[in-house]
N, C-alpha and C positions, 0 to 999 in steps of 0.2 A: 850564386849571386854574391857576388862580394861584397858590395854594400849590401846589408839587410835590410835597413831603411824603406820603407813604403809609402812614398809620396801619396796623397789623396785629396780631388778637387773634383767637385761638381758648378753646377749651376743651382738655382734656387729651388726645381723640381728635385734634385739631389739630395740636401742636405739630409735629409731624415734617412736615406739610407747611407750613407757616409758616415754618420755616427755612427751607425749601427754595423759597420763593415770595423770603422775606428777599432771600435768595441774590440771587436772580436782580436783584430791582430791585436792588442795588448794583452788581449787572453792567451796569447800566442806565444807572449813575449818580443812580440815585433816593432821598433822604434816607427813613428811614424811623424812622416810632414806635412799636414793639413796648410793647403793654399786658400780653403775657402770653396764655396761661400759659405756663410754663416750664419743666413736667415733666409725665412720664406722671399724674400723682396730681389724682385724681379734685375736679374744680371743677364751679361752674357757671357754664351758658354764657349764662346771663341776666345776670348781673355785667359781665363780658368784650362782651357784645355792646354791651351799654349803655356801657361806656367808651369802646371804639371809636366807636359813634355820636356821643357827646359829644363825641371828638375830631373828627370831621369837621364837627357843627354849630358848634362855638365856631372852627372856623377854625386849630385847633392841625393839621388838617391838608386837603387838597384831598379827598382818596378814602380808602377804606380797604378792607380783604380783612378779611372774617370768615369764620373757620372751624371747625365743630363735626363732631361725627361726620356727620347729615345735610345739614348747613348749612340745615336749617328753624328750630329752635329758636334760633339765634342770630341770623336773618335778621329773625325775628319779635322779639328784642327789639330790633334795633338797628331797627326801623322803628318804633319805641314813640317813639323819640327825634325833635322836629321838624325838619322840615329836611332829614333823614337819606330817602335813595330805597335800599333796599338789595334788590339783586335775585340770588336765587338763581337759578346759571348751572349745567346740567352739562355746555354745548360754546359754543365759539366764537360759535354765532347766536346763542346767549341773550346771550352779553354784548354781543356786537356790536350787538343789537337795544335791549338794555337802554340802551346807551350813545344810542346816536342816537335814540330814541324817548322814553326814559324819563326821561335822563338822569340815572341812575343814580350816583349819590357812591357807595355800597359794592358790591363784589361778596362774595358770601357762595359758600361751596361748602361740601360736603360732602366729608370727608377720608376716608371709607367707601364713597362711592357715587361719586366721581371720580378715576379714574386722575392720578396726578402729573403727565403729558405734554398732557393735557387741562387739568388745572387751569392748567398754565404757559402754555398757549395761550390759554385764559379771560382772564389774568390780562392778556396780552400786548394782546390784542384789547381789552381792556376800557381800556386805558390809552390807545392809540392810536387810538381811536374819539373823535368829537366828536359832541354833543348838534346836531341837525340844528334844532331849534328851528321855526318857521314851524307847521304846524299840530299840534304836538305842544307847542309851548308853553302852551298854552290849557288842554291836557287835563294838563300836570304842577303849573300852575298851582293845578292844581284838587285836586290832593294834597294840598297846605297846607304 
C-alpha cells in the first residue's frame, strides 16, 4: 500500500463505530482521513460513500473503511466511484479473501449487523492481507 493513509466515513448509524476502528489504526500507527460524519443526526450515506471513494481513487489515500447501518448502501456508492474495489465484509474471510483475491481498497461493514470485535478483526485482517495477484489479476483487471 503505498499511501498508508486510511481514509474513514460513515453515515450517522456509523459514527460510533468509526471512532472506534479510528482508534485502533492510531494504535497502529496508521495516518488517518475521517470525511465524517460526525454525529448521530441523520445524513446520507451516498455523499459519505462517494467521498471516501474519491479519496482512495485520487490517491489522498491507500484504503479506506466505509460505514453505514448495513454497510450495502454505502458499499454500493463508493463502488460508483472508478478505481474504488469496496467489499462488504461481515468476518475475517470476507476480508481476508477480499484482500488477496479482490484486492479490495475499501472495506465497508455494517455497524447494525457487525459486532465491534468482528469489525476490528475485519479491519485488522484487511489491512495485513496483501493482493496475491497471478490469476486473480486478470479477473480484477477486468473490473475497470
Amino acid at each position: 500500500m503505498p499511501n498508508k493513509t486510511v481514509a474513514l466515513a460513515s453515515d450517522h448509524a456509523g459514527v460510533e463505530l468509526k471512532e472506534i476502528l479510528k482508534a485502533d489504526l492510531a494504535a497502529r500507527g496508521i495516518e488517518t482521513l475521517d470525511l465524517g460524519a460526525n454525529s448521530g443526526d441523520s445524513v446520507d450515506y451516498p455523499d459519505f460513500g462517494r467521498a471516501l471513494a474519491e479519496a482512495v481513487a485520487d490517491g489522498r489515500a491507500g484504503r479506506g473503511v466505509a460505514i453505514c447501518g448495513s454497510g450495502i448502501g454505502i458499499s454500493i456508492a463508493a463502488n460508483r466511484v472508478p478505481g474504488v474495489r469496496a467489499a462488504l465484509c461481515h468476518g475475517s474471510l470476507d476480508a481476508r479473501l477480499s484482500r488477496q483475491h479482490n484486492d479490495a481498497n475499501v472495506l465497508a461493514l455494517g455497524a447494525r449487523t457487525t459486532g465491534v470485535d468482528v469489525a476490528r478483526d475485519c479491519l485488522a485482517v484487511f489491512l495485513d492481507t496483501e493482493f496475491e495477484g497471478g490469476r486473480h489479476q486478470r479477473r480484477v483487471e477486468k473490473l475497470g
